[in-house]
C-alpha positions as CSV (number, residue, x, y, z in Angstrom):
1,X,-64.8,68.3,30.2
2,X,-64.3,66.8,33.6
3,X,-62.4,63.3,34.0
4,X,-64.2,60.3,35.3
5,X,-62.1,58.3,37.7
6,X,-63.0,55.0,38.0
7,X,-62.9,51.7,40.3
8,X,-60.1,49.7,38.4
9,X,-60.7,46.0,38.0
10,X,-57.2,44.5,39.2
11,X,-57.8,41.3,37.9
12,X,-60.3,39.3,35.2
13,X,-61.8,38.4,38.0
14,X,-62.0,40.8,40.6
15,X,-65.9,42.5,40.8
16,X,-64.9,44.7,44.3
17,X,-62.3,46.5,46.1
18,X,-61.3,48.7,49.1
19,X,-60.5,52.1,48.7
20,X,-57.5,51.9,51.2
21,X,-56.2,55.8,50.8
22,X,-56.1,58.5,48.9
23,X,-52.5,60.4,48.2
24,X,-54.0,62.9,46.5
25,X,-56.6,65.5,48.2
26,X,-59.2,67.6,46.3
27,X,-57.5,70.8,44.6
28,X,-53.9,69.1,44.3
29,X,-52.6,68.7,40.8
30,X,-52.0,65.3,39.4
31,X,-49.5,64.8,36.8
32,X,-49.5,61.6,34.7
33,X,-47.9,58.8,36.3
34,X,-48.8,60.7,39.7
35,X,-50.4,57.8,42.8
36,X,-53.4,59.2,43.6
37,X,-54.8,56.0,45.6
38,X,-54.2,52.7,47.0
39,X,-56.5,49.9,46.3
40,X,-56.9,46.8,48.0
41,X,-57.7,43.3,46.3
42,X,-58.5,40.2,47.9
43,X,-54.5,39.2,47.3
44,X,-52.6,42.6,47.6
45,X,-52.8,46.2,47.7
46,X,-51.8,48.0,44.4
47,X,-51.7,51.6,43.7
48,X,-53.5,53.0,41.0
49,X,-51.6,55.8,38.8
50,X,-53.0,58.9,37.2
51,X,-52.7,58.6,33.1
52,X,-53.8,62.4,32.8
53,X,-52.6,65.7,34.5
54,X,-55.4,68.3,36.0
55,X,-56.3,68.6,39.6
56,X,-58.3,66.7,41.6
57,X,-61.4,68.5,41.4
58,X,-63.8,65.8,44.0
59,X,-63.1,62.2,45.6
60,X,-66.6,60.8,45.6
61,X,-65.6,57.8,47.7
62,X,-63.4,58.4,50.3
63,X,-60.3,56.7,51.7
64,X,-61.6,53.4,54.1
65,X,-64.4,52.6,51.8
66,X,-64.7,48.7,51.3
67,X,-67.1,46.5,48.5
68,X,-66.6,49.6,46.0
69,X,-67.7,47.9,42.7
70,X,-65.4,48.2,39.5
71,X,-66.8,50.9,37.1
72,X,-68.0,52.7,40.1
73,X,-67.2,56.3,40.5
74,X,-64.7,57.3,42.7
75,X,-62.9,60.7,42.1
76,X,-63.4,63.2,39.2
77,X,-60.2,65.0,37.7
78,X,-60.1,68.7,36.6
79,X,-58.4,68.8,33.1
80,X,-55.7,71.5,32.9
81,X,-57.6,75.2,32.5
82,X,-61.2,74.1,33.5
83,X,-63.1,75.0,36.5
84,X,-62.2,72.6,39.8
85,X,-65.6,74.1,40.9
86,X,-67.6,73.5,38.1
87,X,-66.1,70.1,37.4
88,X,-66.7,68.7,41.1
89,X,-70.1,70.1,41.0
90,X,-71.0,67.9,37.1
91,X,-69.3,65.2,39.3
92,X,-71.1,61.8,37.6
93,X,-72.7,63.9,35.0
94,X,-71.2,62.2,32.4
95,X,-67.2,63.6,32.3
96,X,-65.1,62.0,29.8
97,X,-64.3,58.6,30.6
98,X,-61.0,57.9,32.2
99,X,-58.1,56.2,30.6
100,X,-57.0,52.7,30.9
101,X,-54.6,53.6,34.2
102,X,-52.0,51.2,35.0
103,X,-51.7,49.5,38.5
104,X,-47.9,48.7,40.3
105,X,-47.3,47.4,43.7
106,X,-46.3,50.2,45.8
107,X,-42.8,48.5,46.5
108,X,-40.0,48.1,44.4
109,X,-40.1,44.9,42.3
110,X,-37.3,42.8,41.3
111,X,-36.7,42.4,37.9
112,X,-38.4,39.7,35.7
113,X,-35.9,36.5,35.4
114,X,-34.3,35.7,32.2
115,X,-37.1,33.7,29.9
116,X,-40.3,35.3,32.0
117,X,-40.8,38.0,29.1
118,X,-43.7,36.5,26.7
119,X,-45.6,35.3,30.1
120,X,-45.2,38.4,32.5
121,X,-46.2,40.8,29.6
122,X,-49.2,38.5,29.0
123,X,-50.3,38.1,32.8
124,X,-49.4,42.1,33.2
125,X,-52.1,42.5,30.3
126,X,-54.6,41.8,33.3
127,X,-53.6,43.8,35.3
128,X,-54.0,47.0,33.4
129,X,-57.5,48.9,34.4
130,X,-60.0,48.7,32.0
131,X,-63.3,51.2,32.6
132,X,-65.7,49.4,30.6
133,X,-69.5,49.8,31.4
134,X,-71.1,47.0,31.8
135,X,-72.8,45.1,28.6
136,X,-76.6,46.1,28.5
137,X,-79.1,43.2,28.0
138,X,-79.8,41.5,24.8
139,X,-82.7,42.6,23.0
140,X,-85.7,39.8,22.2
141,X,-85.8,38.7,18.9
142,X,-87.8,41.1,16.3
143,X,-85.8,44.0,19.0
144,X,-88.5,44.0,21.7
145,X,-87.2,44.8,25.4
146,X,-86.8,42.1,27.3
147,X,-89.5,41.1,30.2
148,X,-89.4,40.7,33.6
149,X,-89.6,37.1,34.8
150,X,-93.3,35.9,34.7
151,X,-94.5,38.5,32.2
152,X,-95.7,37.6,29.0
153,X,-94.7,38.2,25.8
154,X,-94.9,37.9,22.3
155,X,-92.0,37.3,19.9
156,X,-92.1,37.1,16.4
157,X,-95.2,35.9,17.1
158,X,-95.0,33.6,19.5
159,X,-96.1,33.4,23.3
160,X,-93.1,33.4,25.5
161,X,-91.8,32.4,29.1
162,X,-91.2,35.8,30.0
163,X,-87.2,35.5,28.9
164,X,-87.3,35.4,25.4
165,X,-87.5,31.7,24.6
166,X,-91.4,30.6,23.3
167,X,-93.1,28.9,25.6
168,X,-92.4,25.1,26.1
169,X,-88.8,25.9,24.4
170,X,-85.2,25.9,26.3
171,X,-85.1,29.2,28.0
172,X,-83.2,32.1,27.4
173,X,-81.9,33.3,30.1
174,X,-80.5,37.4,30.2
175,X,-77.1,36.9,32.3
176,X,-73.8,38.5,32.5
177,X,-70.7,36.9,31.2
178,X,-69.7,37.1,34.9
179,X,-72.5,35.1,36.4
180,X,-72.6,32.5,33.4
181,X,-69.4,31.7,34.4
182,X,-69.9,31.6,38.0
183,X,-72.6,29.3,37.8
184,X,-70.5,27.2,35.9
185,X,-68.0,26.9,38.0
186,X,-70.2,26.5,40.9
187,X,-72.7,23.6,38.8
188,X,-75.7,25.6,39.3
189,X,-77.9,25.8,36.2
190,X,-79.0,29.5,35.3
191,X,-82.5,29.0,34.3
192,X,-82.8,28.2,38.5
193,X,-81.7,31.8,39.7
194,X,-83.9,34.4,40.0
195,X,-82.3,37.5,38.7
196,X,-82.4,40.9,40.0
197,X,-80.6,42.8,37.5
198,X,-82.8,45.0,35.1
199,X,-85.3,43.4,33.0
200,X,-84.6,40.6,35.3
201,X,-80.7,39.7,34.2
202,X,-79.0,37.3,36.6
203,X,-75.9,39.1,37.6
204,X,-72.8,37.7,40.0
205,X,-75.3,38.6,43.4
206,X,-77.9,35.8,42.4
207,X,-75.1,33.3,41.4
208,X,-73.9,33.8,45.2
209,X,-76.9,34.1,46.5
210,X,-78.1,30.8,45.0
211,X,-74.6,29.1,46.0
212,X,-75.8,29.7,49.5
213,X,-79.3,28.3,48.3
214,X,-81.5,31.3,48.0
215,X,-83.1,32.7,44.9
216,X,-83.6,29.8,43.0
217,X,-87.0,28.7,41.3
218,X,-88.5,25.3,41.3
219,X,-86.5,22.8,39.1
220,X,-87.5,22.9,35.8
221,X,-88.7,19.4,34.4
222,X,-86.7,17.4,31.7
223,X,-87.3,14.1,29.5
224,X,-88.9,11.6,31.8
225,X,-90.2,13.7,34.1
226,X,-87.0,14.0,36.4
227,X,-85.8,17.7,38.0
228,X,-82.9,19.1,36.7
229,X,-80.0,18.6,38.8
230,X,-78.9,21.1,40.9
231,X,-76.0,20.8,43.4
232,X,-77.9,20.5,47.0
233,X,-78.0,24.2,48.8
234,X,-75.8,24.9,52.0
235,X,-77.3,25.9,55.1
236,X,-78.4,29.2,55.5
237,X,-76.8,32.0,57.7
238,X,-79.6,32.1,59.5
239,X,-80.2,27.7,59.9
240,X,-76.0,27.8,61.1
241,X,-77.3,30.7,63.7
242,X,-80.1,28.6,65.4
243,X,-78.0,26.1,66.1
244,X,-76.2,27.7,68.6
245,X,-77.0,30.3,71.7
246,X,-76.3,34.3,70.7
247,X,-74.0,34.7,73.2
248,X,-71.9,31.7,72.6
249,X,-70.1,32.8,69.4
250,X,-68.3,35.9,67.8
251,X,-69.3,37.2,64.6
252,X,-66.0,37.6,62.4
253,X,-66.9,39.4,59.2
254,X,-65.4,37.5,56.1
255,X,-62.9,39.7,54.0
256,X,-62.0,39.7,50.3
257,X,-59.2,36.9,50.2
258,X,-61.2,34.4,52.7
259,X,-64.5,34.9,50.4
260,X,-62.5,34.3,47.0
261,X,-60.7,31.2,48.9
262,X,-63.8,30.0,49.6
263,X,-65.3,30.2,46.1
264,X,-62.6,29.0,43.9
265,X,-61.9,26.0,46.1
266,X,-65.9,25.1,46.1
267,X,-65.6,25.8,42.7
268,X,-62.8,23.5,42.3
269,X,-64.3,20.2,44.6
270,X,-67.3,20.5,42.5
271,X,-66.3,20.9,38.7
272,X,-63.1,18.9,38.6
273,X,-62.8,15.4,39.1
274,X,-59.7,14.5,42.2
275,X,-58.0,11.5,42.7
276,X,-54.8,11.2,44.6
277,X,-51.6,9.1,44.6
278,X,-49.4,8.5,47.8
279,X,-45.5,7.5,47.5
280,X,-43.0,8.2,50.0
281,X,-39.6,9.0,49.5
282,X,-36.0,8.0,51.1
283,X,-34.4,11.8,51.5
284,X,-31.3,10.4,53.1
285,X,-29.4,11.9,50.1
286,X,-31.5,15.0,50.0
287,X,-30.4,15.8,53.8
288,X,-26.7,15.4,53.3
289,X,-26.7,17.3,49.7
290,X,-28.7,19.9,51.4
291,X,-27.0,20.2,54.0
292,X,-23.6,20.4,52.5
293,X,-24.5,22.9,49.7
294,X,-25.2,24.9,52.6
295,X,-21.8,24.6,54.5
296,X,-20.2,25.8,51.0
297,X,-22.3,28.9,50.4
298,X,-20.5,31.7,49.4
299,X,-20.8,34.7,52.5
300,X,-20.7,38.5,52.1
301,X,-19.0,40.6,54.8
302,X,-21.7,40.6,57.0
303,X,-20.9,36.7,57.3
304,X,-24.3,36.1,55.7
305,X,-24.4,33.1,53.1
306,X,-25.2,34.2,49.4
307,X,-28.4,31.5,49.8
308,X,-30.1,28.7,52.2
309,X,-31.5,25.7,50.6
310,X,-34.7,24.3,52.0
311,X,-36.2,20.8,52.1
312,X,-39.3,22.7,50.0
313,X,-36.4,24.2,47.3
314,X,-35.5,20.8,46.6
315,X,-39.5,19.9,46.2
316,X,-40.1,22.9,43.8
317,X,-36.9,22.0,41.5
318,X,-37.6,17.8,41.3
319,X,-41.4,18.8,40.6
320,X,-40.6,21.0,38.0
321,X,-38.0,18.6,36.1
322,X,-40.5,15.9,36.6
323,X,-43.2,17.4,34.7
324,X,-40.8,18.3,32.2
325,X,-40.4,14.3,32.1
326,X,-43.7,13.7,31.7
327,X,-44.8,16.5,29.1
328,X,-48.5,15.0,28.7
329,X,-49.0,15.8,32.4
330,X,-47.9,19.4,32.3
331,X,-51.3,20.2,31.2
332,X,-54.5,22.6,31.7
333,X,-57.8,21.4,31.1
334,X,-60.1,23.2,29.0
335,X,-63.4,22.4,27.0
336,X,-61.8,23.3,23.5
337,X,-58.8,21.6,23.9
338,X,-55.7,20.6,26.5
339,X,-53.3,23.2,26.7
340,X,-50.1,21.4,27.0
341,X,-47.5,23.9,28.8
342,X,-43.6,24.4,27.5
343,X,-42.3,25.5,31.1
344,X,-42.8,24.3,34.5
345,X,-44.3,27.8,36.6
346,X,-44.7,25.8,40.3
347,X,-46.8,27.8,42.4
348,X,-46.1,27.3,45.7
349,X,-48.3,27.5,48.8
350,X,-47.8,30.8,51.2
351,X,-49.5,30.7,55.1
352,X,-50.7,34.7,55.7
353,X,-53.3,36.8,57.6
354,X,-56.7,35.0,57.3
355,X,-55.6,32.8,54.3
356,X,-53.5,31.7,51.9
357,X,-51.4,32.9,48.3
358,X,-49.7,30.8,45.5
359,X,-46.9,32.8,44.4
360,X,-44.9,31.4,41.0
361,X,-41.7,30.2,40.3
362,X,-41.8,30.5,36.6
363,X,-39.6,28.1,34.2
364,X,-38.9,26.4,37.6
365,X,-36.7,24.2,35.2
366,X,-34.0,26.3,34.4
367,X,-33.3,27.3,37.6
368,X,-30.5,26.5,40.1
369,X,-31.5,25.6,43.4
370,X,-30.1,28.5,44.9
371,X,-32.0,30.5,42.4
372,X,-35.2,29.3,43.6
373,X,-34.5,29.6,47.5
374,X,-33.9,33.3,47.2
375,X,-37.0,34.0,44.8
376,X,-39.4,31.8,47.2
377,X,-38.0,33.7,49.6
378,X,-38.6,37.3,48.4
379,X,-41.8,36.2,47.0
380,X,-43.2,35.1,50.6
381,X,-42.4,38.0,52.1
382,X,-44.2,40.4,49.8
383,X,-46.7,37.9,49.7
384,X,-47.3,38.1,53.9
385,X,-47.2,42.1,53.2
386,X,-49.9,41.6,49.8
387,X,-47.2,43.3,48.1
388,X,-47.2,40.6,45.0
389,X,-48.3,42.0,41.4
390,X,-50.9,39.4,40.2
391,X,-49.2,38.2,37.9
392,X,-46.6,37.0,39.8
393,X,-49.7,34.5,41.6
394,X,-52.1,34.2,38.6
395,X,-51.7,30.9,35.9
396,X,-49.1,28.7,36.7
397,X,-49.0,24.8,35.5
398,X,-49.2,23.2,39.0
399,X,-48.6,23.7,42.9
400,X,-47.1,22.4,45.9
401,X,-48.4,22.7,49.3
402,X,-46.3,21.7,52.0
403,X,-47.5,21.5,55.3
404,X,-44.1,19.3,56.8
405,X,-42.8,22.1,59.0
406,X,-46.3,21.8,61.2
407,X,-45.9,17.6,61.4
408,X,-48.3,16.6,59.0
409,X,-47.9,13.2,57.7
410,X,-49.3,13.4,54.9
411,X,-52.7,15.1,53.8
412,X,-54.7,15.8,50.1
413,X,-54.6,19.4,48.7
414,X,-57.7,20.4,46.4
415,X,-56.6,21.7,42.9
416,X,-56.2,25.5,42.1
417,X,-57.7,25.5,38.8
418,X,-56.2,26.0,36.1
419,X,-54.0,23.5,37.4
420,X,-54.4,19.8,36.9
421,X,-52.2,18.7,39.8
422,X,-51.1,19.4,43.0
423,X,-48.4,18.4,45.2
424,X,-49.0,18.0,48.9
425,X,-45.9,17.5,50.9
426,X,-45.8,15.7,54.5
427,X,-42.6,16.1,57.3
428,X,-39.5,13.8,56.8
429,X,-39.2,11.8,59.5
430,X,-37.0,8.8,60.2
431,X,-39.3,5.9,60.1
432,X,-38.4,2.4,60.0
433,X,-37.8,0.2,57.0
434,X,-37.2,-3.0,55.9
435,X,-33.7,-3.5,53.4
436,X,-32.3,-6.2,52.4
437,X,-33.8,-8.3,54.8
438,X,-33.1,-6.4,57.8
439,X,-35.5,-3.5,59.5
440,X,-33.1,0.1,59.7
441,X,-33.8,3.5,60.2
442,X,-34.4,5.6,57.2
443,X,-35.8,9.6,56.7
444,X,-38.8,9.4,54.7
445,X,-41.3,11.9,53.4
446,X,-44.6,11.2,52.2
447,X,-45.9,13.1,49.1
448,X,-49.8,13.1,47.4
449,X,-50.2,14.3,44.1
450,X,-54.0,15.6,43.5
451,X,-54.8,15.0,39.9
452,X,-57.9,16.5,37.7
453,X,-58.9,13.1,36.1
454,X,-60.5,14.8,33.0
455,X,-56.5,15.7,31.8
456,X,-54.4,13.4,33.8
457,X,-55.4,9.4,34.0
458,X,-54.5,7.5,36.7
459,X,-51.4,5.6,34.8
460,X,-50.4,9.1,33.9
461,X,-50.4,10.1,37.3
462,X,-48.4,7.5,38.7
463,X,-45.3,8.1,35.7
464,X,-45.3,11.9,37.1
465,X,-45.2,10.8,41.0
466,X,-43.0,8.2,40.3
467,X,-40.8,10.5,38.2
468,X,-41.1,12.9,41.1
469,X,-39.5,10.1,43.8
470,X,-36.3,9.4,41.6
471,X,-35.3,12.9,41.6
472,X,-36.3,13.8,45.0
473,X,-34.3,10.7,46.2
474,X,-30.9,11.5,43.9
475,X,-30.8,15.0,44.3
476,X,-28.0,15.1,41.9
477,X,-29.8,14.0,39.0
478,X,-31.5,17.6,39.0
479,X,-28.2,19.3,38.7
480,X,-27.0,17.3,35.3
């Protein structure tokens, strides 16, 4: 029996991907372990592995494709003595199911530092490619099919609203997990989108398309007479157009990262509380420790020194001790329960192509300075080149975004969830300050730390800023 191959799902949350190329053509043998593609996420481009040998008896979609759905058919692999004919022609007939395929980057990683094992083996759990079909919709009570929305029926003997719930009852709304979790991340309540999946199943399309402030139905009425809430709808593509003559712009297609930005972020403005602390910070000391450290690196025979200290290495190390200070701020929020974190994993804020990545330092804590410059550094490159394994820019505890080198003051970042802080970082620049009495020049850097006020107070906030300013401005309290 022919062997399905399959659009891999990358990440928990990934729903599409490009089908960048193909390294295997049809009527080449594949042997396990084999590259037979390279897939594109919103974040990186991974290549997907053969976990059975055969040949490749048809590639469905070919190489350049973009949007391909996970679970979607892609290619359909010979097994070893069957017909290549016969099993391109049953291609999508119903061939065996493919394996659970594993995904690398397709450059050379560096090895996993020293305490990284429990959380890279449970990130790399997410990245392995499950072929699941997707859940069919729940059956009605007494095992009727479910309706289409506005058509009666009857349940256990009761008239219903067309989606299982009797009439004048909450509703019961058929969704996937997938859109009951965008909708809750975006605010929007479910019994407003119209759904368009069979039987009327609201699937992730409605979600988005309601985000943008189609598909919804009238708001349903609650206690007192008032409409449910629902966050106010955008503009529409077409409302944005009118605006403006059709000669006077450029149409720029969104791609996968700048869409995904562009949810989570929304996501985030609207379901977690901010606030925001400002302190600045004397980094007088900072400077001159930086800058000697630097002098005294070790060079190789190429005269080049064994590591370079930045302002932002320094930022990355004092925030990570700091939370380690201030335990009851190293926290996730979730509705069950806080998850309090052991290790400090700093994501840290990398410019590229049409948006942005949060690569990890993981148990930021334990690591020298030096340490964290040269893995920052190798993580932004392969970040720039979407080269980075997800789990090496999924989870994390909280971020720093550092936008000093371009002049900025100081500025307010919006939370990645799952964090429940974030660290925005303005230039040092020498302003002028008063000192015992008398007005004198002094280098000072403003920092904001974003907190989600459902796990972090404002008190609470203040210990872990304030904790952050007395390392930053005694560098050599985070080398004790």
């Amino acid at each position: 029996m022919p062997i399905n191959i399959l659009m891999p799902a990358l990440s928990p949350t990934m729903e599409k991907g490009n089908l960048a190329k193909w390294l295997k053509k049809e009527g080449e043998p594949v042997k396990t372990g084999d590259v037979i593609a390279e897939i594109e996420t919103d974040k990186a481009t991974m290549e997907y592995e053969a976990v059975d040998d055969g040949v490749m008896a048809k590639i469905v979609v070919p190489e350049g494709t973009n949007d391909v759905p996970v679970n979607q058919l892609i290619a359909v692999l010979a097994q070893e003595g069957e017909d290549v004919k016969a099993a391109a022609a049953a291609a999508g007939k119903g061939g065996a199911p493919a394996k659970a395929p594993t995904a690398v980057p397709p450059s050379p990683q560096p090895s996993p530092q020293p305490g990284e094992g429990v959380a890279q083996q449970a990130a790399a759990s997410a990245t392995t490619l499950q072929a699941k079909a997707p859940p069919p919709p729940s059956p009605l009570p007494g095992g009727s099919a479910p309706k289409a929305p506005g058509e009666g029926a009857k349940a256990n003997g009761h008239v219903t609203n067309g989606h299982g719930a009797p009439a004048g009852a909450t509703n019961k709304i058929f969704s996937s997990p997938l859109a009951r979790r965008l909708a809750k991340d975006a605010g929007i309540d479910l019994t407003r989108i119209e759904g368009s999946g069979p039987h009327g199943r609201v699937i992730a399309r409605d979600v988005e398309k309601a985000k943008a402030g189609g598909g919804l139905r009238a708001p349903a009425a609650v206690p007192g007479g008032a409409p449910a809430p629902l966050i106010a709808p955008s503009m529409s593509d077409q409302q944005i157009r009118a605006l403006f003559d059709d000669s006077s712009y450029d149409v720029v297609p969104h791609d996968g990262m700048r869409r995904t930005i562009a949810q989570r972020l929304t996501a985030s403005v609207q379901t977690i509380p901010h606030f925001f602390l400002t302190i600045d910070c004397d980094i007088g000391k900072l400077l001159a420790a930086r800058e000697e450290i630097n002098a005294s690196a070790a060079k190789d025979n190429d005269g080049k020194p064994a590591y370079k200290l930045s302002v932002n290495d320094f930022v990355i190390k004092a925030m990570a001790l700091a939370l380690q200070r201030v335990p009851d701020a190293n926290v996730s929020w979730t509705d069950s329960g806080m998850l309090r974190h052991k290790h400090s994993d700093i994501g840290v804020a990398v410019a590229m192509p049409n948006g942005l990545i949060t690569p990890i330092i993981r148990n930021a804590e334990t690591k020298s300075l030096s340490a964290i410059s040269n893995e920052m550094r190798d993580l932004a490159v392969r970040a720039r080149d979407r080269k980075l394994r997800p789990q090496e820019y999924q989870g994390g505890t909280t971020a720093v975004s550092n936008l000093g080198m371009y002049g900025i003051k100081d500025f307010t970042a919006v939370i990645n969830p799952p964090h429940a802080t974030i660290l925005a970082v303005g230039t040092g620049e020498e302003r002028a300050v008063v000192r015992d009495g008398k007005i004198v020049a002094a280098q000072i850097m403003s920092v904001t730390l974003g907190c989600d006020h459902r796990a972090v107070d404002g008190a609470l906030g203040a210990v872990l800023i304030s904790a952050f300013k007395a390392l930053i401005e005694n560098p050599v309290m985070m080398l004790v």
